[in-house]
N, C-alpha and C positions, 0 to 999 in steps of 0.2 A: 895150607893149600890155597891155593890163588885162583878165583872164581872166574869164570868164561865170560869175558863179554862180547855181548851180543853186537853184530856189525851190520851198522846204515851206510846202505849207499844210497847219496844225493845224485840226484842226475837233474841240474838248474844253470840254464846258460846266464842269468844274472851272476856274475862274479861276489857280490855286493852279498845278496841271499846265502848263494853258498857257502861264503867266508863263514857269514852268522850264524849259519848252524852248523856247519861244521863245527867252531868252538864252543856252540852251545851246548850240541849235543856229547864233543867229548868232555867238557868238565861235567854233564849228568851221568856218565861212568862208558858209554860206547865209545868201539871203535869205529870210529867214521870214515867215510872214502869217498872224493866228490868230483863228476865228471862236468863234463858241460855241455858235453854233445850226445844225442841218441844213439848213434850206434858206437861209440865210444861204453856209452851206461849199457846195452847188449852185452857188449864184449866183459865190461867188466862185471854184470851180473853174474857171467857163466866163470871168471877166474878166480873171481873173491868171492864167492855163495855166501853174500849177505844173506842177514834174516829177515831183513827188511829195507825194500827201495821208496825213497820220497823218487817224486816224479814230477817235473813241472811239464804241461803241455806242449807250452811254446819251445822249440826247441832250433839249434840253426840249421838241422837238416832234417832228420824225421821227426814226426811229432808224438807225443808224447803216446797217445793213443796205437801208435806204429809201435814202439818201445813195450808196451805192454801188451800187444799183442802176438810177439816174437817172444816175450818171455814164457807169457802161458801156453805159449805153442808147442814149447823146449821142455823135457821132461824134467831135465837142472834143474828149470828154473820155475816149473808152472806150480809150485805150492808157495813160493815166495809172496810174503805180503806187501801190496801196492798201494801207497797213500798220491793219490793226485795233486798236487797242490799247484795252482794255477790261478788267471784271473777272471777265466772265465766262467761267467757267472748264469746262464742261459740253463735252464730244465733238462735240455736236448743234452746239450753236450756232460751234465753231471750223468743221465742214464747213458750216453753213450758209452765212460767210463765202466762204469756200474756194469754195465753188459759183456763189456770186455773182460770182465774180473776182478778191477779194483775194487781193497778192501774200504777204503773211507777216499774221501774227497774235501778238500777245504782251500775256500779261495781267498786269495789275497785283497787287501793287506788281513795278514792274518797275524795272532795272538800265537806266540810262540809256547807261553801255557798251554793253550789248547791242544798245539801241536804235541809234545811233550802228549800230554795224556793219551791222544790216538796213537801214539808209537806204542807206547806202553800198552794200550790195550790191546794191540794187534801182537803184539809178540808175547804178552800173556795168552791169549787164545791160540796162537800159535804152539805154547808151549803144554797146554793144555789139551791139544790135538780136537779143540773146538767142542768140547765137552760141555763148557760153562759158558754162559753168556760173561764178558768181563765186565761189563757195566752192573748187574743182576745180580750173578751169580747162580743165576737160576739154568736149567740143564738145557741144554741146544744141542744139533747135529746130530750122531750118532746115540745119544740116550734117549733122544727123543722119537728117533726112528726105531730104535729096540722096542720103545715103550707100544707104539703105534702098532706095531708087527704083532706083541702079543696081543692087544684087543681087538681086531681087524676081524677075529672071527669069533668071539664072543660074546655071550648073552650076557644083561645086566650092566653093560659096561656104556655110559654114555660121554658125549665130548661138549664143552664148553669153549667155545671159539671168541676170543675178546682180542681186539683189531686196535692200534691206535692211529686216529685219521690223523693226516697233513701235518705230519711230525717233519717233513721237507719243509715245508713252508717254516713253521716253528725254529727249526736249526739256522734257516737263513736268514734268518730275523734275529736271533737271540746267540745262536751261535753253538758248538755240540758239548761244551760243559752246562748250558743251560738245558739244552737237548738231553744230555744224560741222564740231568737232577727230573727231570720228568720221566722219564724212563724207570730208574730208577724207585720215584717216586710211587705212581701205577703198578712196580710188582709190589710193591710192601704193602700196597690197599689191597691188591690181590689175595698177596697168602694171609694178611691179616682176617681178611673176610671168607676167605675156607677155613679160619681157626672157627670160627664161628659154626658154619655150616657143615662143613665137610669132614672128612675122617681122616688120620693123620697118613692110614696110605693110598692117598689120592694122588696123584701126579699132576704137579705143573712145570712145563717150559715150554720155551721159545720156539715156534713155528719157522719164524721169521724173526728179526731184529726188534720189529713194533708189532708181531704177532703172538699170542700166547695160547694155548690149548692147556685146558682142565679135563683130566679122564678123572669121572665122578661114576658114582651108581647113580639109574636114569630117576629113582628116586626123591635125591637129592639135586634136580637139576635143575628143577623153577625154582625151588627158595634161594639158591646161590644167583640163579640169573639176574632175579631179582632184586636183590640185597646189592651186588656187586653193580647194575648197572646202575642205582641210586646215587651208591659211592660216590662211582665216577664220574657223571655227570654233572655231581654237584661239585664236585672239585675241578674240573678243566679252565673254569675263567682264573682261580690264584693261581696258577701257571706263569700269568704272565703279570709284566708291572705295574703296579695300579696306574697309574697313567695311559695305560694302552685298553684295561681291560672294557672300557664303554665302546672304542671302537670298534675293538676285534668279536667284541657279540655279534656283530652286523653283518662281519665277513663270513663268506663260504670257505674261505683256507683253512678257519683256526681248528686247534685244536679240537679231536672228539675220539668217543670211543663208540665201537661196534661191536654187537656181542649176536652172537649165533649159536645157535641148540642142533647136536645132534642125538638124538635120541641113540641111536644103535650105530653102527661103522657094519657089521655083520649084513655079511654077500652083499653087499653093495659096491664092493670094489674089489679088481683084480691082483692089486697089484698097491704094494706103499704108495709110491710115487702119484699113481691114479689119487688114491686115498688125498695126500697131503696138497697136490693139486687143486683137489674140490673143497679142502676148508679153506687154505688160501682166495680159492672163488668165491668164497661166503660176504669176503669183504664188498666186491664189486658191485 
């Protein structure tokens, strides 16, 4: 039986790029398809229903941001995953993307390894139906919102809110295979340290991407605060290369982590959505 591959469409008016991954990505086993114009990559979103569109900004008629804005408008095409890849490298224009609905963003010149991994992760969690975190592994979207629903109104049940700061800053610097192994790194000190304190059915996942929530008994929630904000703290400067790490003490970008207590979730919120809104506010 002959396995299904999964199909990229490139939409990059560089000829030169497109060739490149074009061949790149079909000798790592997809089927690829490569436009050069915006609404040419529209049209072909909705005939070939990839599973996944690269996106470059610059485009010779509409812009990238246009393109992905017309897809997630379209019911075809508004679950489809969007990687930006472009040169533009301003804060503005990564959330602009990000707002629109792109799944990841990586600017040029970029590491084609890198690339390679976020395709892959995105059509993992794609395939996953955003169950798991693909970096983690740890539970995000829909397990996490089931989770939240059952203690929303229950006694005994408290939330452990752990944030990881200027993880943007960090990626742009280092790049998202270093980005990940940090990521990565932070859940494994995580559930390491509820092996410790907490009880084996405790739930942790992903808020957000650099967000993580711990449902503990309100019993157990200073000595995990505590123990785990130690952790982490003392680990954020090896993150980065010794060579950088005297500077980056200094900086208000670098890395950190944020940890919040909530004692109870119970009649304090209407509604999930209310709920997950106000621990995401915890970080601000």
């Amino acid at each position: 039986m002959t396995d299904i591959k999964s199909k990229i469409l490139i939409i990059e008016d560089d000829l030169d790029v497109a060739e490149m991954l074009n061949a790149y990505f079909r000798v790592q086993g997809y089927e690829v398809f490569t436009v050069n114009w915006g609404e040419d990559g529209v049209r072909s979103c909705q005939t070939v229903h990839p599973d996944l569109v690269i996106l470059d900004i610059r485009l010779p008629d509409i812009d990238g941001y246009e393109v992905a804005r017309r897809l997630r408008s379209d019911r075809r095409t508004a679950e489809v995953p969007i990687i930006f890849l472009t040169e533009k490298r301003d804060r503005a224009d990564r959330l602009q993307g990000l707002e629109i609905g792109a799944d990841d963003y990586i600017t040029k010149p970029f590491d084609v390894q890198e690339l390679r991994l976020r395709v892959r992760n995105a059509l993992k969690r794609l395939s996953q139906g955003s169950l798991t975190n693909p970096v983690t592994g740890l539970p995000e979207g829909a397990l996490v919102d089931e989770r939240l629903s059952e203690v929303m109104d229950k006694d005994g049940v408290a939330i452990l809110f752990t944030s990881i700061e200027n993880m943007d800053a960090f990626r742009e610097a280092y790049g998202f295979v270093a980005s990940d192994d940090v990521l990565r790194a932070i859940s494994l000190m995580i559930v390491n340290t509820m092996r410790e304190v907490s009880r084996p059915e405790d739930f942790l996942g992903h808020l957000t991407a650099t967000d993580f929530i711990i449902v503990l008994p309100p019993a157990n929630l200073a000595a995990l605060s505590e123990k785990l904000r130690s952790r982490l703290e003392q680990s954020m400067e090896y993150f980065y290369p010794i060579k950088d790490r005297e500077q980056m003490a200094k900086r208000k970008d670098r890395l950190g982590t944020k940890l919040a207590e909530v004692a109870s979730l119970k009649g304090k919120f209407a509604t999930l959505d209310q709920a997950k809104a106000e621990l995401v506010h915890l970080k601000s």
